[in-house]
OpenMM code with the backbone's topology and positions (N, CA, C; nanometers):
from openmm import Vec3, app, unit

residues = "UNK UNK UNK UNK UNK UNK UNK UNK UNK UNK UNK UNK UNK UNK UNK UNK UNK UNK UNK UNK UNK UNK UNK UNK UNK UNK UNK UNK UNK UNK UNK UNK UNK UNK UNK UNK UNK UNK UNK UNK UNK UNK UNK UNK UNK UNK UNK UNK UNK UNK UNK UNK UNK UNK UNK UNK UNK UNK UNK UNK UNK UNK UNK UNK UNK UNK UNK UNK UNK UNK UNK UNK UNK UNK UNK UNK UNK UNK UNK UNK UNK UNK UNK UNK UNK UNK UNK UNK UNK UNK UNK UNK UNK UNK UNK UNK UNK UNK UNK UNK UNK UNK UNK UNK UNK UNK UNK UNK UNK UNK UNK UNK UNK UNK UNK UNK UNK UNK UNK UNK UNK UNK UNK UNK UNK UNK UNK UNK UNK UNK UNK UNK UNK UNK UNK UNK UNK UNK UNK UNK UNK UNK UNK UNK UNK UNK UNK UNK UNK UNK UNK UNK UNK UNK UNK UNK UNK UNK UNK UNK UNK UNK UNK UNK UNK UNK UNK UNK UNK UNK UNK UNK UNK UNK UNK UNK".split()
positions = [
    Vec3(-2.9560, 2.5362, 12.7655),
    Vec3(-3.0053, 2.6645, 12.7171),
    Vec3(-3.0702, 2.7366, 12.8347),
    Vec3(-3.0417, 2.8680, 12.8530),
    Vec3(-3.0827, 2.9334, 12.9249),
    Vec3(-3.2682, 2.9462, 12.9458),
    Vec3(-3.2985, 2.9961, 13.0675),
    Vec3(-3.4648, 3.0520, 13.0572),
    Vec3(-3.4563, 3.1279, 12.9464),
    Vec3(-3.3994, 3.2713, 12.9962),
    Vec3(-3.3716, 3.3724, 12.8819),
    Vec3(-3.3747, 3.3555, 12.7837),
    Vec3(-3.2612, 3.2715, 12.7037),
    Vec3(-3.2401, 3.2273, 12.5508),
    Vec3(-3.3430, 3.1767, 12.5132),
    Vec3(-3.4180, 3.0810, 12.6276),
    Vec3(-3.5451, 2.9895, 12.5576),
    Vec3(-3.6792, 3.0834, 12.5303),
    Vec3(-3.6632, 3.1414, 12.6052),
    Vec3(-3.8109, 3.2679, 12.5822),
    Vec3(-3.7561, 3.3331, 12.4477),
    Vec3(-3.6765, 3.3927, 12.4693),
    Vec3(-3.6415, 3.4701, 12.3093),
    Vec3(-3.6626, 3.4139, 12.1924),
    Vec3(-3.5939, 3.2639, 12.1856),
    Vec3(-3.6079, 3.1878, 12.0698),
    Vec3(-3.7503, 3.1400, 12.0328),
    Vec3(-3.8651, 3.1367, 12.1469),
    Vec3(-3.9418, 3.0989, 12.1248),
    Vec3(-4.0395, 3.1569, 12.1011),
    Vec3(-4.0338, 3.3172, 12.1264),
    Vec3(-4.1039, 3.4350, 12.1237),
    Vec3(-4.0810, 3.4316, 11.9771),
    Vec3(-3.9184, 3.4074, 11.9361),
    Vec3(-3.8957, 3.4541, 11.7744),
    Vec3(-3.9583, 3.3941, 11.6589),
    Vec3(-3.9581, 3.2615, 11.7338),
    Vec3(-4.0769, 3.1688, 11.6451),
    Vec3(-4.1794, 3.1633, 11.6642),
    Vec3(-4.2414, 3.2224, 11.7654),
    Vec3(-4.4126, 3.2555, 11.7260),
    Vec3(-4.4155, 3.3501, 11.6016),
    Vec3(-4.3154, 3.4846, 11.6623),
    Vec3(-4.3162, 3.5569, 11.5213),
    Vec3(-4.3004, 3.4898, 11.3913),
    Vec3(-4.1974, 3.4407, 11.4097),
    Vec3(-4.1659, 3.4192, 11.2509),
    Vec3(-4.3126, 3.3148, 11.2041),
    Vec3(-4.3747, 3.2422, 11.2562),
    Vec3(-4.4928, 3.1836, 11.2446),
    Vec3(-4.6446, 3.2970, 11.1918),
    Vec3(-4.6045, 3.4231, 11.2582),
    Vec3(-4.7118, 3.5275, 11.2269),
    Vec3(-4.6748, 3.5604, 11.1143),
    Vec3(-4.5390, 3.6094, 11.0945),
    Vec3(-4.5275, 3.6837, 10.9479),
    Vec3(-4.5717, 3.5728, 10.8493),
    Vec3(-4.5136, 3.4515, 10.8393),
    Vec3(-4.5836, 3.3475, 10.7776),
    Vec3(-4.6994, 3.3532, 10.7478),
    Vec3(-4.7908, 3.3713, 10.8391),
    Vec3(-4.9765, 3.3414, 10.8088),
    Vec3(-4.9958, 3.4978, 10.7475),
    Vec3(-4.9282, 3.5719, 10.8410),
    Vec3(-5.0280, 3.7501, 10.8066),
    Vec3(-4.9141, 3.8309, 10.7019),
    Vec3(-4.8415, 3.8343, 10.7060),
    Vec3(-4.7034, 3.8883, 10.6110),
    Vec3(-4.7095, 3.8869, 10.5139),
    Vec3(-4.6100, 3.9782, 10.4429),
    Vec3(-4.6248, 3.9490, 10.2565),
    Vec3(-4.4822, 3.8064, 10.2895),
    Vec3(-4.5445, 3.7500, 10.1405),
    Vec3(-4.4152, 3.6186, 10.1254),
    Vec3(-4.2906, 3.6622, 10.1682),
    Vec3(-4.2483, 3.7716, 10.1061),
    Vec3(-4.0982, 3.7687, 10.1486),
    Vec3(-4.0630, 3.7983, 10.3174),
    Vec3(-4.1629, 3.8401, 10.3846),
    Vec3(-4.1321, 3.8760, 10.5491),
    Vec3(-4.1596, 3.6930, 10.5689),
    Vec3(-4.2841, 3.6154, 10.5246),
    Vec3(-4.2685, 3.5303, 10.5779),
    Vec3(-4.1069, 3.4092, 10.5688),
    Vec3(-4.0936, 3.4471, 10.4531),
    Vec3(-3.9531, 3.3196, 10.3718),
    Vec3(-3.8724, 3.4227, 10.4668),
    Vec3(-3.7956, 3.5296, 10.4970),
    Vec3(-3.7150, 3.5905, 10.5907),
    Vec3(-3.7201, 3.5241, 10.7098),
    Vec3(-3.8392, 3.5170, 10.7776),
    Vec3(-3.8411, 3.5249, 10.9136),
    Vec3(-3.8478, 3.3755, 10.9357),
    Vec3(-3.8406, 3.2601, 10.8536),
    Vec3(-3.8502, 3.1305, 10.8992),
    Vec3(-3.7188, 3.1396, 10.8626),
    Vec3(-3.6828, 3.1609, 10.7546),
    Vec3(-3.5224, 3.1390, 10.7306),
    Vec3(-3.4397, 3.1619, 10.8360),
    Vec3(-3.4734, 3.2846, 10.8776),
    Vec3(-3.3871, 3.3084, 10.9973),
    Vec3(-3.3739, 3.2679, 11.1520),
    Vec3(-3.5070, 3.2056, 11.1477),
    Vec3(-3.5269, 3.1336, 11.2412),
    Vec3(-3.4651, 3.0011, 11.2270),
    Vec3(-3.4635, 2.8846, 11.1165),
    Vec3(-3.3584, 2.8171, 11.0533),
    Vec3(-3.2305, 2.8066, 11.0730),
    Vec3(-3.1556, 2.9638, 11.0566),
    Vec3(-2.9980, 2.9557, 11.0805),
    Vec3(-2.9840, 2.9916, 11.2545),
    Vec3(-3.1157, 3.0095, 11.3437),
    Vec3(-3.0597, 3.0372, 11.4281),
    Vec3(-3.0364, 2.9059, 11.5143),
    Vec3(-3.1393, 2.8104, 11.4879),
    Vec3(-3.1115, 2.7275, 11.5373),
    Vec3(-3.0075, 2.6604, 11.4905),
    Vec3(-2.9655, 2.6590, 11.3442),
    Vec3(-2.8383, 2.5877, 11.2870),
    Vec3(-2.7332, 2.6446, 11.4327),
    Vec3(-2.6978, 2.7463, 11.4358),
    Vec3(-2.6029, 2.8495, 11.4637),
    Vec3(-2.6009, 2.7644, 11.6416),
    Vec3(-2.7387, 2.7381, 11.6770),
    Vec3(-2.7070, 2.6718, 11.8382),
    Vec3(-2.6776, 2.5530, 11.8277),
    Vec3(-2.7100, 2.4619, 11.7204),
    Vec3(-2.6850, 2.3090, 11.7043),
    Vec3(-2.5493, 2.3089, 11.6954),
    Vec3(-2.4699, 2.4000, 11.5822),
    Vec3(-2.3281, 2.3913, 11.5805),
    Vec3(-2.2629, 2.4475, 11.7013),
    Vec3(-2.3141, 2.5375, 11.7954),
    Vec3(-2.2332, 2.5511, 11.8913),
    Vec3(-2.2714, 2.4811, 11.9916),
    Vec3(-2.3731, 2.4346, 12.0426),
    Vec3(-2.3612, 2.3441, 12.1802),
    Vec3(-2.3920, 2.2108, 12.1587),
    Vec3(-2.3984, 2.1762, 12.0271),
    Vec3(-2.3881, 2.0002, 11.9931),
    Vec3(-2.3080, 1.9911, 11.9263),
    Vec3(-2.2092, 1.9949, 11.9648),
    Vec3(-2.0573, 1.9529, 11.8882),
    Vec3(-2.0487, 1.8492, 11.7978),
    Vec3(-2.0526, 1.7591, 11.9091),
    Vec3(-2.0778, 1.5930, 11.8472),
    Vec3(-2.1713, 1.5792, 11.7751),
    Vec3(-2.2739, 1.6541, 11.7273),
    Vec3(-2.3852, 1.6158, 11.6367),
    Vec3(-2.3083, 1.7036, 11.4451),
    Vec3(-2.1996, 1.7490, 11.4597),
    Vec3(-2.1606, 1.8459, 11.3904),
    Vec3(-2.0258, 1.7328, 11.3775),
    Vec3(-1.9816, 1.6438, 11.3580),
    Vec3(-1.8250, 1.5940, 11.3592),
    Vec3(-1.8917, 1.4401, 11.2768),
    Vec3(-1.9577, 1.3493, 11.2683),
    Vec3(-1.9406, 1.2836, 11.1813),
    Vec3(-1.9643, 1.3411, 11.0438),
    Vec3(-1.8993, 1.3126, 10.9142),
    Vec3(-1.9341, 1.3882, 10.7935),
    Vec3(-2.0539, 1.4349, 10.7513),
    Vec3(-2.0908, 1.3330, 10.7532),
    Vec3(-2.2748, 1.3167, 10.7122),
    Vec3(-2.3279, 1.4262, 10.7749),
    Vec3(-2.3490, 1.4547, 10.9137),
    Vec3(-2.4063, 1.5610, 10.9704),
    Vec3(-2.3476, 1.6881, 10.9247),
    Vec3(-2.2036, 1.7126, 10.9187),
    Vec3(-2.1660, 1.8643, 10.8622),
    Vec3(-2.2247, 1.8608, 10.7487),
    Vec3(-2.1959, 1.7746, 10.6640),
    Vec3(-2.2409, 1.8387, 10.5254),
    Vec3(-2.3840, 1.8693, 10.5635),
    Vec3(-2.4936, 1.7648, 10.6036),
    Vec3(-2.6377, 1.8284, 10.6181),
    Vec3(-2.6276, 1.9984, 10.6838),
    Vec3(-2.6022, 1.9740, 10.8054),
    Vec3(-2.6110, 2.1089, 10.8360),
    Vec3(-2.5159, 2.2179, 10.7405),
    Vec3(-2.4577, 2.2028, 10.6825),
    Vec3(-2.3695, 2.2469, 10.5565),
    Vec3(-2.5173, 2.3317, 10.4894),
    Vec3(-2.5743, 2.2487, 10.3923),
    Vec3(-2.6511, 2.2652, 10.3586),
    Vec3(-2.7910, 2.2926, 10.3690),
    Vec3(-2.8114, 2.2829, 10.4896),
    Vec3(-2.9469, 2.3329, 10.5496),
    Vec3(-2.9066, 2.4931, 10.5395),
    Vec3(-2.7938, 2.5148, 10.6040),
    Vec3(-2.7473, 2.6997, 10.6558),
    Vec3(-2.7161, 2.7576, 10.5313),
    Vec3(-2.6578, 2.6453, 10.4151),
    Vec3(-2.7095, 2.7494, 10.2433),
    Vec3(-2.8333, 2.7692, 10.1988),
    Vec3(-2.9388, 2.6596, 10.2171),
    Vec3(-3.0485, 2.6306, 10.1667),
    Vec3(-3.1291, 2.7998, 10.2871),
    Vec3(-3.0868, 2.7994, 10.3984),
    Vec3(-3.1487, 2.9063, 10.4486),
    Vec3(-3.0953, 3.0531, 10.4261),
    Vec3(-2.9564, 3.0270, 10.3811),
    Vec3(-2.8845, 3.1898, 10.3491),
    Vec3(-2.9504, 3.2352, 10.2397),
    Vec3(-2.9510, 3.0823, 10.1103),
    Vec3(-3.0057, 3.1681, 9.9744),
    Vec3(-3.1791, 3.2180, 10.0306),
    Vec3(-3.2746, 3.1576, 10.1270),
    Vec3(-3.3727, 3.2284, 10.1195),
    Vec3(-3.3557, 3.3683, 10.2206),
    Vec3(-3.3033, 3.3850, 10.3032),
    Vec3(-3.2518, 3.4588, 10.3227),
    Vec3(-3.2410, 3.5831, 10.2339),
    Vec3(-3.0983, 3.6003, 10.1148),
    Vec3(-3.0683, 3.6571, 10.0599),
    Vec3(-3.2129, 3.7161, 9.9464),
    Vec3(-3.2806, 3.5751, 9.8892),
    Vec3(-3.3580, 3.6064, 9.8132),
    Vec3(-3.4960, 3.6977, 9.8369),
    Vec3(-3.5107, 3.6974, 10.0134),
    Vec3(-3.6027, 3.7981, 10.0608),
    Vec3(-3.5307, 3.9505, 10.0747),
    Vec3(-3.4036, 3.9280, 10.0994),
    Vec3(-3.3566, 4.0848, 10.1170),
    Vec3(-3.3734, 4.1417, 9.9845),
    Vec3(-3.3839, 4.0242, 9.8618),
    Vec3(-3.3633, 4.1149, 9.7633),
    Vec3(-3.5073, 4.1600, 9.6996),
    Vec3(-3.5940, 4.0460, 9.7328),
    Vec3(-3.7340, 4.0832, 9.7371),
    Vec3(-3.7792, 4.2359, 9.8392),
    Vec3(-3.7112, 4.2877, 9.9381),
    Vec3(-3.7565, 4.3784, 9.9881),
    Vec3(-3.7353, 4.4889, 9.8840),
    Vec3(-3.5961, 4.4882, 9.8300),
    Vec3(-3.5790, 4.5951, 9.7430),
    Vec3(-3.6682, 4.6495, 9.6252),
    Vec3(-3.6994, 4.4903, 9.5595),
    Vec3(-3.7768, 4.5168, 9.4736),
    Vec3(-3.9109, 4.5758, 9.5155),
    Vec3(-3.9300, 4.5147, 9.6114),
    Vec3(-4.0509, 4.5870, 9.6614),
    Vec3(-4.0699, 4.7488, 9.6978),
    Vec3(-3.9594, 4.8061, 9.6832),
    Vec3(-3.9224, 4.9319, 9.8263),
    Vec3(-3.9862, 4.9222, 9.8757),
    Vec3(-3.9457, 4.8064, 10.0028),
    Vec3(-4.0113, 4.8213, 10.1356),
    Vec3(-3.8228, 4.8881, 10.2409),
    Vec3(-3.7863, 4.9804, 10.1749),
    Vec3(-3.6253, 4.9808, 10.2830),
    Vec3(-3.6180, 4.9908, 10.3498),
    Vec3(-3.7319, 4.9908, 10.4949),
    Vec3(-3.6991, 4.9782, 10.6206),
    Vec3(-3.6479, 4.8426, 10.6476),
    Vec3(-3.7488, 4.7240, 10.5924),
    Vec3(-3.7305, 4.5958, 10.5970),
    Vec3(-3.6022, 4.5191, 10.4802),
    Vec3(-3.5487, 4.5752, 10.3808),
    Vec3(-3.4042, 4.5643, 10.2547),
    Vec3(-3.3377, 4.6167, 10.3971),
    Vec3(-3.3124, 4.7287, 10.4106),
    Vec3(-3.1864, 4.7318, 10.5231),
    Vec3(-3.1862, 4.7024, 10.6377),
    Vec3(-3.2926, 4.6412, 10.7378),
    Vec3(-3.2766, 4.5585, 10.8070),
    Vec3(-3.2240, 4.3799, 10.7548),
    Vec3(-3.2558, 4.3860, 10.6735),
    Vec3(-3.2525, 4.2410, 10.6426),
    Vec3(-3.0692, 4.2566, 10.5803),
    Vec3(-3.0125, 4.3431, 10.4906),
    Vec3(-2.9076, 4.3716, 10.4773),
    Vec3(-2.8163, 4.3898, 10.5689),
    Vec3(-2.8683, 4.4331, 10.7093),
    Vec3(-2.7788, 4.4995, 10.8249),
    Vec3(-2.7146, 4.3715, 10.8336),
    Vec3(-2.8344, 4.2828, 10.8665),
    Vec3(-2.8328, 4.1218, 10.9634),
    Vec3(-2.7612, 4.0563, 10.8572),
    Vec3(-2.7669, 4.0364, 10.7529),
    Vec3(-2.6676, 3.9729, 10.6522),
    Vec3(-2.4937, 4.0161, 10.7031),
    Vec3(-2.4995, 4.1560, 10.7023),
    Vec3(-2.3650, 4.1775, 10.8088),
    Vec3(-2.2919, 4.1378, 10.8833),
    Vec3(-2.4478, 4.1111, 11.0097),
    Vec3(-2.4021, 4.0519, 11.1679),
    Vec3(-2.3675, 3.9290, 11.1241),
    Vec3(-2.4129, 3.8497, 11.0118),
    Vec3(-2.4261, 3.6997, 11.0039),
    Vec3(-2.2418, 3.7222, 10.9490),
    Vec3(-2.2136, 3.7626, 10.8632),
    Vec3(-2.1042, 3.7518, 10.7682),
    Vec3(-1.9710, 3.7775, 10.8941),
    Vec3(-2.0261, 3.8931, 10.9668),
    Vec3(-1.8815, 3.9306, 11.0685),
    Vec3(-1.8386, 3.7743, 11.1702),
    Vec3(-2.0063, 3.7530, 11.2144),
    Vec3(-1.9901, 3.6160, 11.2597),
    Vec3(-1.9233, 3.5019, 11.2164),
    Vec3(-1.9772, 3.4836, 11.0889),
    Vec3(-1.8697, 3.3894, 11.0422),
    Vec3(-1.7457, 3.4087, 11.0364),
    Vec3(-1.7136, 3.5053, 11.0109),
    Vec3(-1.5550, 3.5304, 10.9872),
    Vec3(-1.4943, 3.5424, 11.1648),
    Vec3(-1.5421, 3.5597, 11.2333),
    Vec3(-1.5101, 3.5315, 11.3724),
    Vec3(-1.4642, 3.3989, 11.3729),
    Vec3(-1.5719, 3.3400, 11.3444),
    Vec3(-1.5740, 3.1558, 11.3241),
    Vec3(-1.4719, 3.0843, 11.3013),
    Vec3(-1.4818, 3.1319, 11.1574),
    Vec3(-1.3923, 3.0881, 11.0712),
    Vec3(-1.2455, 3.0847, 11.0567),
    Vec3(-1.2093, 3.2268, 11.0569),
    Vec3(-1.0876, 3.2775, 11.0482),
    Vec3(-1.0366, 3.3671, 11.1956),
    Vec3(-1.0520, 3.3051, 11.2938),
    Vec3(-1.0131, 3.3693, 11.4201),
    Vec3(-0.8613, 3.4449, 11.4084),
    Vec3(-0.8084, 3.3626, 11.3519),
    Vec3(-0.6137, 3.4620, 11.3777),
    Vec3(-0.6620, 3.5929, 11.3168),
    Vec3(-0.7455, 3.5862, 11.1950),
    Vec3(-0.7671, 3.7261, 11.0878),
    Vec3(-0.8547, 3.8008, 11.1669),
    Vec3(-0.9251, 3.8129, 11.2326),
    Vec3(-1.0224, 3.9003, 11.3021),
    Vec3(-0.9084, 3.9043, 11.4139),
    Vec3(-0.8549, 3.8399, 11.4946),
    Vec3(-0.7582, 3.8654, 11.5980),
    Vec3(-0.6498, 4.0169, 11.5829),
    Vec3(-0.5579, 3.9868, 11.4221),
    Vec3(-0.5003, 4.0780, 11.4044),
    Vec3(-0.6043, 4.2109, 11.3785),
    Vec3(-0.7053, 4.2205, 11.3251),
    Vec3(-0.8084, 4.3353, 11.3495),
    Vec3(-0.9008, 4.3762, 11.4026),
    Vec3(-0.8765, 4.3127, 11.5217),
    Vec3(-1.0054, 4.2864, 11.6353),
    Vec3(-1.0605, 4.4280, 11.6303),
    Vec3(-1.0108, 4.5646, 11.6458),
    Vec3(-1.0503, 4.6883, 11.6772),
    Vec3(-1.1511, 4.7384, 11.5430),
    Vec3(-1.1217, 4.6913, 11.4156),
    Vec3(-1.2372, 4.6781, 11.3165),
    Vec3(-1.2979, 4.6112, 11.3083),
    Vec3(-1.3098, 4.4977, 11.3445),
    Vec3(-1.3888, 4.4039, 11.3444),
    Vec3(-1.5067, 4.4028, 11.4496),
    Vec3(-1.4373, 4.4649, 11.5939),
    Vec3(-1.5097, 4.5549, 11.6607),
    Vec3(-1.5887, 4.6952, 11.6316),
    Vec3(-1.5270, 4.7545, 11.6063),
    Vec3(-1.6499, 4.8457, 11.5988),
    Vec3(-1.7185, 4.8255, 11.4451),
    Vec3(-1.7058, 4.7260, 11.3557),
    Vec3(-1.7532, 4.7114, 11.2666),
    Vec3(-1.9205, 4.6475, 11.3047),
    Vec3(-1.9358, 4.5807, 11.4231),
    Vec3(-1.9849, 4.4892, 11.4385),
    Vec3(-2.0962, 4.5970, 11.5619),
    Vec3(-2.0112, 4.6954, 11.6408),
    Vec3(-2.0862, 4.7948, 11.6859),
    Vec3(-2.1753, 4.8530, 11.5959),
    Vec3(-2.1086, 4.8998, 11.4912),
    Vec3(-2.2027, 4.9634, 11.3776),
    Vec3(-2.3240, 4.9286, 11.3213),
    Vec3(-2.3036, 4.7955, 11.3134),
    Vec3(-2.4113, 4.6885, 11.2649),
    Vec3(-2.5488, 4.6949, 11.3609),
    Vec3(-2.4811, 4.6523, 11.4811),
    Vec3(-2.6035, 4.6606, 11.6000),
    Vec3(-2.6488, 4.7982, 11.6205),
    Vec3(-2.5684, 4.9004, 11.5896),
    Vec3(-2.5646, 5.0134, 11.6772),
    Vec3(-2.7726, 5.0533, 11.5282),
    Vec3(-2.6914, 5.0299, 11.3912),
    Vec3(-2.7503, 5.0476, 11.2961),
    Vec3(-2.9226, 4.9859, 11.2935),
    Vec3(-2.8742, 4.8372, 11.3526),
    Vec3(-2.9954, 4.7658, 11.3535),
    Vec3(-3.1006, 4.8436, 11.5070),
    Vec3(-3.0233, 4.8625, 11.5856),
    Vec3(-3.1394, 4.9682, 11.6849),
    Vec3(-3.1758, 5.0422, 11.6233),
    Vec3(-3.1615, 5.1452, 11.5285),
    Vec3(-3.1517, 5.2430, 11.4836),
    Vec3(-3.3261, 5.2002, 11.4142),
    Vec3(-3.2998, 5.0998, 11.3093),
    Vec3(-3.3708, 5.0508, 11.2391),
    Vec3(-3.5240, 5.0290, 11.3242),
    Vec3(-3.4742, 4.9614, 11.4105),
    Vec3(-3.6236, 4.8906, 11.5384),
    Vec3(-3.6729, 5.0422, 11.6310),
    Vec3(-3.5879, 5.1132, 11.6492),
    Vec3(-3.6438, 5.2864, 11.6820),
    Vec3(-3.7347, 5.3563, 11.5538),
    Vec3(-3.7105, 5.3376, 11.4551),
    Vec3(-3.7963, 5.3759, 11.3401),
    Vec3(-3.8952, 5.2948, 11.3230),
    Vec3(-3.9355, 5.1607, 11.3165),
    Vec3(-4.0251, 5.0704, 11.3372),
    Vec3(-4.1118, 5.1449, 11.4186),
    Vec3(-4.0830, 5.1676, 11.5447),
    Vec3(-4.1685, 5.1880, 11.6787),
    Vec3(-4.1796, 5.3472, 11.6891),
    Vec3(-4.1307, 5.4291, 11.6263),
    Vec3(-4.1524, 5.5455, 11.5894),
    Vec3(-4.2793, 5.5771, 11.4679),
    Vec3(-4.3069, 5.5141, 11.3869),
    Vec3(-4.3669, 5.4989, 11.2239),
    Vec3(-4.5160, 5.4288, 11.3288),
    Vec3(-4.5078, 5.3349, 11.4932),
    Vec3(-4.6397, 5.2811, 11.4947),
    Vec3(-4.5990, 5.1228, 11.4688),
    Vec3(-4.4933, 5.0754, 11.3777),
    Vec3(-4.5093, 4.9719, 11.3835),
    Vec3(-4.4198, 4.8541, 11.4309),
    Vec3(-4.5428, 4.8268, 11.5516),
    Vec3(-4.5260, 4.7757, 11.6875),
    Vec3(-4.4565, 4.6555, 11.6956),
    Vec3(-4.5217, 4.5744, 11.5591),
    Vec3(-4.5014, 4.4471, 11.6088),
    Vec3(-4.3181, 4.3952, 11.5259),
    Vec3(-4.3175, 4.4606, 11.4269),
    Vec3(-4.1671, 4.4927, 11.3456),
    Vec3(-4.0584, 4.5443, 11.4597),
    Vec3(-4.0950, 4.6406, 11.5313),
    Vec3(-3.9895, 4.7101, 11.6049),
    Vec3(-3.9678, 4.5956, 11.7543),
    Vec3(-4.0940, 4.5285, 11.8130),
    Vec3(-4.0586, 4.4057, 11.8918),
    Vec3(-3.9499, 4.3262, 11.8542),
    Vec3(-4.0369, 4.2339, 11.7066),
    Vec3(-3.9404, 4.1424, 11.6461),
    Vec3(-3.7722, 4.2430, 11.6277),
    Vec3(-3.7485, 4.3173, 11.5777),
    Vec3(-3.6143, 4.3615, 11.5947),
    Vec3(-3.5484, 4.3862, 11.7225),
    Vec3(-3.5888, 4.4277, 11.7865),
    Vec3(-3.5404, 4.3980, 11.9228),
    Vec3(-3.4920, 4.2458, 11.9946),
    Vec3(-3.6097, 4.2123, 11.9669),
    Vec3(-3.6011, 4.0520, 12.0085),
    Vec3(-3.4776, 3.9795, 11.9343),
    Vec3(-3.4746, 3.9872, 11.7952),
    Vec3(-3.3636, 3.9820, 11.7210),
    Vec3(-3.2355, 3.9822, 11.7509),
    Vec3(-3.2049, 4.1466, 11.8291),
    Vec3(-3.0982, 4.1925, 11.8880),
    Vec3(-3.0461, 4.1184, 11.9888),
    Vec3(-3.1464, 4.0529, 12.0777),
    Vec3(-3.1087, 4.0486, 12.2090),
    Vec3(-3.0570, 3.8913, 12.1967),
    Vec3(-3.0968, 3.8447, 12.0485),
    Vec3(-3.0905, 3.6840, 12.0521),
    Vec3(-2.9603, 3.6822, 11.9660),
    Vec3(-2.8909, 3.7660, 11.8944),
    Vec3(-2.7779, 3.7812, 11.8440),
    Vec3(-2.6791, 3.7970, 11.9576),
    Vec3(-2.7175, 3.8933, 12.0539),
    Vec3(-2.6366, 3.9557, 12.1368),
    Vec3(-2.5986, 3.8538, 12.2467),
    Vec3(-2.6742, 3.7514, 12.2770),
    Vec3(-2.6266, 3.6330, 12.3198),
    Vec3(-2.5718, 3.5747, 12.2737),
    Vec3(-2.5741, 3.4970, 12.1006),
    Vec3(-2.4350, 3.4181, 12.0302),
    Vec3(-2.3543, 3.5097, 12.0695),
    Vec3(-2.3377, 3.6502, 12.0344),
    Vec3(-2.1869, 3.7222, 12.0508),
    Vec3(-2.1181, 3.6566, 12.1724),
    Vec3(-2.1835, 3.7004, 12.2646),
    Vec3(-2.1417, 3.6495, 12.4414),
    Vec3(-2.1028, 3.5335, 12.4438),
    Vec3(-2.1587, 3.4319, 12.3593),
    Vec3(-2.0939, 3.3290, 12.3490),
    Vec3(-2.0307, 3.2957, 12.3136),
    Vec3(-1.9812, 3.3210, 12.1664),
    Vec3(-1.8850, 3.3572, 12.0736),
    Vec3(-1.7853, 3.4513, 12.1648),
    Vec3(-1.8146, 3.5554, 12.2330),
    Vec3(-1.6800, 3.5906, 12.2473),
    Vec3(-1.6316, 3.4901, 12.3986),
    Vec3(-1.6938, 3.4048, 12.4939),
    Vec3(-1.6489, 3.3517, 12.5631),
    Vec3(-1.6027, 3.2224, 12.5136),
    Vec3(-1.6301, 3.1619, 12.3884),
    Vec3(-1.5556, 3.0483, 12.3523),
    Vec3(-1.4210, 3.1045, 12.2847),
    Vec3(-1.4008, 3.2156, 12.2472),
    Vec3(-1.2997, 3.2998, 12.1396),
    Vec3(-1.1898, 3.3165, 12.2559),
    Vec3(-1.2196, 3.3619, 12.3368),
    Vec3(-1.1488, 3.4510, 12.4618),
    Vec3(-1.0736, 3.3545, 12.5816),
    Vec3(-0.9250, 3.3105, 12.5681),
    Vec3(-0.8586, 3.2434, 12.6652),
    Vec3(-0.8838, 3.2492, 12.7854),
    Vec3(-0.9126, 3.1630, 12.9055),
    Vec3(-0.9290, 3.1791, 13.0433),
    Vec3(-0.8138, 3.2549, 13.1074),
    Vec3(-0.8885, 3.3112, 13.1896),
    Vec3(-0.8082, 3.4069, 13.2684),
    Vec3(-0.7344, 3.3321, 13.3725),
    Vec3(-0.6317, 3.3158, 13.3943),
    Vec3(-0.5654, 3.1785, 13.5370),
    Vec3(-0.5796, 3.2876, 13.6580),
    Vec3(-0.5665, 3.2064, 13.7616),
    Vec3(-0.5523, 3.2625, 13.8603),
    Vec3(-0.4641, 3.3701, 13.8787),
    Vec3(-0.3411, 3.3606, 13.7983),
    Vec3(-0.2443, 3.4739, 13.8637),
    Vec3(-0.2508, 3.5940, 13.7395),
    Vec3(-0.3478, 3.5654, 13.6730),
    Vec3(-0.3739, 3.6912, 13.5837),
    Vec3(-0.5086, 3.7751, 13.6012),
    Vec3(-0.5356, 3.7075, 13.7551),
    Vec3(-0.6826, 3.7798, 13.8186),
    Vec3(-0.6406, 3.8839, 13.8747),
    Vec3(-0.7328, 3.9846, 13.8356),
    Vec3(-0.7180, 4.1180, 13.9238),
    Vec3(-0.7449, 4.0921, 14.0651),
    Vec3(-0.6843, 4.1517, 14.1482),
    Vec3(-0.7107, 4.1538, 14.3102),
    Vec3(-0.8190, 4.2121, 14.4029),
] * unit.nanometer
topology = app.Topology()
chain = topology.addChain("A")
for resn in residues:
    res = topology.addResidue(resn, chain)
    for name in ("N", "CA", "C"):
        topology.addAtom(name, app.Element.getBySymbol(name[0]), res)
């Protein structure tokens, strides 16, 4: 793991540790949850072997439902709440998570629509800045950090995701 990656992830979990103590419940159950699938999300990609005897998929199987449904159940707690800065942030990222998987998952199917799937996925991020500019516009400082921080820790799986997705270039298909 990178310096970089490690500061981010670890910055993200102090946060998600604050919303916990100072937060209403549903920012706190969000922000551990999501802290939850992110690490799921690095265990399955750079511990392979910890992901291939059964026993372990299914756990991690079920850890990444056990964190989607809280997940889901805070986005829907935002609504009820109208808090919709925080419902459509939390909705955006349900997005990024879903396009991801289907990257994952179904690579030939995103292949044949890479150009929607692309800018689908622009939209998302483009949306979620959007979101963390209003945070930090409204004053609130520490929401518009955490979204950022967010961004930048997604925007690394992508990079990674798209360099495990993306065939090596050989030598004689290098530009000169």
């Amino acid at each position: 793991m990178t310096s970089i990656r490690l500061a981010i992830f670890a910055l993200l979990a102090i946060n998600a540790v604050i919303y916990a103590a100072a937060g209403r419940a549903a920012e706190g159950i969000d922000a551990l949850a999501w802290i939850a699938l992110l690490v799921l999300f690095e265990i399955e990609a750079r511990c392979p072997r910890w992901t291939h005897p059964a026993r372990n998929a299914v756990t991690l199987g079920l850890l990444r439902l056990v964190a989607a449904a809280a997940i889901a159940i805070a986005a829907l707690t935002f609504v009820r709440e109208e808090e919709w800065l925080d419902a459509t942030n939390a909705w955006l990222w349900i997005g990024v998570v879903a396009v991801l998987e289907l990257e994952v998952r179904a690579p030939s199917l995103v292949a044949r629509f890479r150009r929607a799937v692309t800018a689908l996925s622009i939209a998302l991020y483009a949306a979620l800045a959007a979101v963390a500019l209003v945070w930090l516009a409204h004053g609130e400082w520490f929401d518009g950090y955490d979204a950022v921080l967010w961004i930048a820790a997604f925007a690394l799986i992508e990079l990674d995701l798209l360099r495990l997705t993306t065939p090596a270039r050989s030598a004689r298909d290098a530009p000169l």
